[in-house]
N, C-alpha and C positions, 0 to 999 in steps of 0.2 A: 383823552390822551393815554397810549397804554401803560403800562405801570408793572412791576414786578415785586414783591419783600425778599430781602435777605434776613434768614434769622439761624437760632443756631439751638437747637431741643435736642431731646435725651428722648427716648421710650425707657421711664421709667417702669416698666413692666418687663421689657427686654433685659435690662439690669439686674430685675427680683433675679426672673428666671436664670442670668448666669451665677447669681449669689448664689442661688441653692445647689445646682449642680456642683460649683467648686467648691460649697459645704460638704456634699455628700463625697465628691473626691478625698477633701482632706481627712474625712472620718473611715476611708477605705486604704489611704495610703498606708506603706509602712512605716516609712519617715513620721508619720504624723500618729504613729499610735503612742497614748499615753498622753498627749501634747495636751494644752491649754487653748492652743490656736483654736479663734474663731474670729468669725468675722460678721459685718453686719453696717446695714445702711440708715441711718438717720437723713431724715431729707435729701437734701443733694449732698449728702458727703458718708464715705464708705468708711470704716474704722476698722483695725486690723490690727489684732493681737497674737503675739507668739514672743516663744520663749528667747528667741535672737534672732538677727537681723538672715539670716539665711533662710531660716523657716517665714519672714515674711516676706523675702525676695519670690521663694517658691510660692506661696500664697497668691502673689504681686503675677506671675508668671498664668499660673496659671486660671485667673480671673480673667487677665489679658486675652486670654486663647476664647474662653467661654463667650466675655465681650465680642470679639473678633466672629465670634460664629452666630452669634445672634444678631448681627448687622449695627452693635455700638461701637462710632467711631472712635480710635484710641484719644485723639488729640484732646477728646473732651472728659480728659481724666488730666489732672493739675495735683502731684506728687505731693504730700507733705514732709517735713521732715522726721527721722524715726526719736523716739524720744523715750526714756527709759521710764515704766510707770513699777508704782510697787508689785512686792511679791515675784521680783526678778521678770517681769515680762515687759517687752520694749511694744510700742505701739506707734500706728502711722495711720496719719489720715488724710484721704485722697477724696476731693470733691472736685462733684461734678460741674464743670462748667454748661450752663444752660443762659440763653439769652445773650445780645451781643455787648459788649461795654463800650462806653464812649468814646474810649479810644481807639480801641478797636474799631468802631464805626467812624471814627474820625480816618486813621488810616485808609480804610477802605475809599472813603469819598475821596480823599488827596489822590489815589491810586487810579480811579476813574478819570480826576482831574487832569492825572497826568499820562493818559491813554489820550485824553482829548476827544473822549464820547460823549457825543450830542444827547447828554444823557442829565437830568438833576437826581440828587442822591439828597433823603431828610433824611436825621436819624427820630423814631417815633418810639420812645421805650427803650425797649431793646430790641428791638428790629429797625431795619435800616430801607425805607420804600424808596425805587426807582424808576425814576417816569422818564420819558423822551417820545419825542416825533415817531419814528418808527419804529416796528416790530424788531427788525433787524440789529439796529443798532441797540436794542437793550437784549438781543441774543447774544451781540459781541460782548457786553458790559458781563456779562454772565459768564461767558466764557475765560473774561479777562479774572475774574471776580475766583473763576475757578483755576485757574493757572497761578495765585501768588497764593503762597501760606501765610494764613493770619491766624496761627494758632489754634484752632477751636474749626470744629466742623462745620461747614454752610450749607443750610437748604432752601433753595428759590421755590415762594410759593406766590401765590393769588397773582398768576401772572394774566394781566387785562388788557382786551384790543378798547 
């Protein structure tokens, strides 16, 4: 029976490499000389210091663009809120979303459900695998899968005749 995964990953390598370019930006900017800002990734979550929340809007701006040119989709950056830490500098921490979550995966299947494609959707982990009778119709499941936004980025893989 053919079969297809929905899931949802990060190239965390693609990420290093816009951390550092937007390091090496902020240590050439003018705005940013003298500054405290810096920035830095612990597992799936980026941590972001500056002296006010403008300096880490521009931080925020331009990691965006970095991400954006290295093929990381934005959606799978989830905002934290800014938060005042000592020695006067405010900090935010923005992680990455990687893998699908339940509900997420729960939507999805309703969404299929409610396409009415000869299609069964399990969620296994955090990927969500799709099987049906035809080639076709789990093109269209794909298709439909890629036309709704469910927050976070989707990539069809290990697609089986």
């Amino acid at each position: 029976m053919p079969s297809f995964d929905v899931v949802s990953e990060i190239d965390l390598q693609e990420v290093d490499n816009a951390l550092n370019t937007t390091r090496k930006e902020i240590g050439t900017r003018y705005d940013f000389k003298g500054s405290k800002a810096s920035i830095e990734r612990k597992d799936h979550e980026l941590i972001l210091l500056a002296e006010d929340e403008y300096k880490l809007g521009q931080m925020l701006d331009l990691l965006a663009a970095r991400l954006v040119k290295r093929g990381v989709d934005l959606k799978a950056l989830d905002y934290g809120a800014v938060e005042t830490v000592g020695g006067g500098l405010e900090r935010q921490v923005v992680r990455l979303k990687a893998g699908i979550a339940a509900e997420v995966g729960k939507r999805m299947i309703k969404h299929l459900k409610d396409g009415k494609f000869k299609a069964q959707a399990s969620i296994q982990g955090e990927q969500l695998r799709v099987s049906g009778k035809s080639r076709d119709e789990l093109q269209a499941a794909i298709a439909a899968l890629r036309a709704e936004d469910f927050g976070q980025p989707l990539q069809f893989t290990n697609f089986r005749d």
